[in-house]
C-alpha positions as CSV (number, residue, x, y, z in Angstrom):
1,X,2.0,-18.8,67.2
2,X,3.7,-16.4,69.3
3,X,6.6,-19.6,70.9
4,X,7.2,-19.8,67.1
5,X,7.6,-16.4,66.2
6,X,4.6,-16.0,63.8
7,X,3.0,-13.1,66.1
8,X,4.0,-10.5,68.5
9,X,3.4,-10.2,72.0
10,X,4.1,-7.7,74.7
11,X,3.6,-8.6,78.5
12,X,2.9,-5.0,80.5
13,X,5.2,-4.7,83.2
14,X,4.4,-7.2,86.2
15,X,1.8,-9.0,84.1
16,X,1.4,-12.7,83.8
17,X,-1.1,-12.3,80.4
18,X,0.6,-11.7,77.1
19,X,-0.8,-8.9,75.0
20,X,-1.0,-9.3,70.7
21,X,-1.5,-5.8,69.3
22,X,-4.5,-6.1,66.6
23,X,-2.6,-4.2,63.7
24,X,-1.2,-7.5,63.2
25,X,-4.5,-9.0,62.3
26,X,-6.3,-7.8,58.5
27,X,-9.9,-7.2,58.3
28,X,-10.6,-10.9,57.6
29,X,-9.0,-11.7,61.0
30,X,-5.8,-13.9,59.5
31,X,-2.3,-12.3,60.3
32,X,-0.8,-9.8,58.1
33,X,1.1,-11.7,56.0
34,X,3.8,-8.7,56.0
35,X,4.0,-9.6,60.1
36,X,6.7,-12.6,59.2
37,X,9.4,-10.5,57.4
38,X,9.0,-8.1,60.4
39,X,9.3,-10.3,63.2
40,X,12.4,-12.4,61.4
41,X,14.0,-9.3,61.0
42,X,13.8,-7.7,64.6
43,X,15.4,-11.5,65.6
44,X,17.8,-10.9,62.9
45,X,19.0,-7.5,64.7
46,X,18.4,-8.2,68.0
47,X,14.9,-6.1,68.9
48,X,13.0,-8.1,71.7
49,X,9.2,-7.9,71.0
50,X,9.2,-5.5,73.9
51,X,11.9,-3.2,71.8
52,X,9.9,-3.8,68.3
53,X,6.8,-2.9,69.9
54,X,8.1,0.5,71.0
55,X,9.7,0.8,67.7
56,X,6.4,0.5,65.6
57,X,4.6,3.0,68.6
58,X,7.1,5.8,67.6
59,X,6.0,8.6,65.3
60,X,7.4,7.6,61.6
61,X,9.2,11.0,60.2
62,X,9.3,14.9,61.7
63,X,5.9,15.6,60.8
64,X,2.4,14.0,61.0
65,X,1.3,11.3,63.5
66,X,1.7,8.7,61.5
67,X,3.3,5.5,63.5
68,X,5.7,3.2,62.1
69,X,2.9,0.1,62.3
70,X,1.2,2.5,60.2
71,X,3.8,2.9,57.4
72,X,3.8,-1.2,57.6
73,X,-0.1,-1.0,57.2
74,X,0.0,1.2,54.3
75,X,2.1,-0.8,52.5
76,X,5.7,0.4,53.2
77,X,7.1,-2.4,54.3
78,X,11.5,-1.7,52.9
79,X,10.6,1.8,55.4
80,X,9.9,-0.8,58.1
81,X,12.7,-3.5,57.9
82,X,15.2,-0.2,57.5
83,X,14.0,1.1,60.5
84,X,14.0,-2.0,62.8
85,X,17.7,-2.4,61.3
86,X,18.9,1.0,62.3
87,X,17.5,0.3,65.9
């Protein structure tokens, strides 16, 4: 799933082992079906899963400590694809 682009995966610096963050997973253990738009549009813009990663780490607005993966959790997916197209 991850050679075809259907999950992410991060390798740590000097790592061998590929690392899939579990936000992408729902409760019932199937991907997010949200995850595809995502990942189809970081390739569309040029983020490398290291760079879209980072991106859905960083804080989403000036206040709280909300995440961007967050704002994809909750639902807000447009807030997402906006900011992985302004990256």
């Amino acid at each position: 799933m991850r050679r075809a682009g259907e999950l992410l995966a991060v390798r740590p610096a000097g790592s061998q082992e590929w690392r899939f963050p579990a936000w992408q997973f729902g409760p019932d253990g199937r991907v997010r079906p949200e995850l595809g738009r995502v990942l189809a549009a970081a390739r569309e813009h040029g983020v490398s899963p290291e760079q879209l990663n980072a991106l859905l780490e960083r804080r989403s607005g000036m206040t709280g400590g909300g995440r961007l993966r967050d704002d994809l959790l909750d639902g807000h997916l447009q807030h997402v694809l906006a900011a992985i197209a302004a990256s």
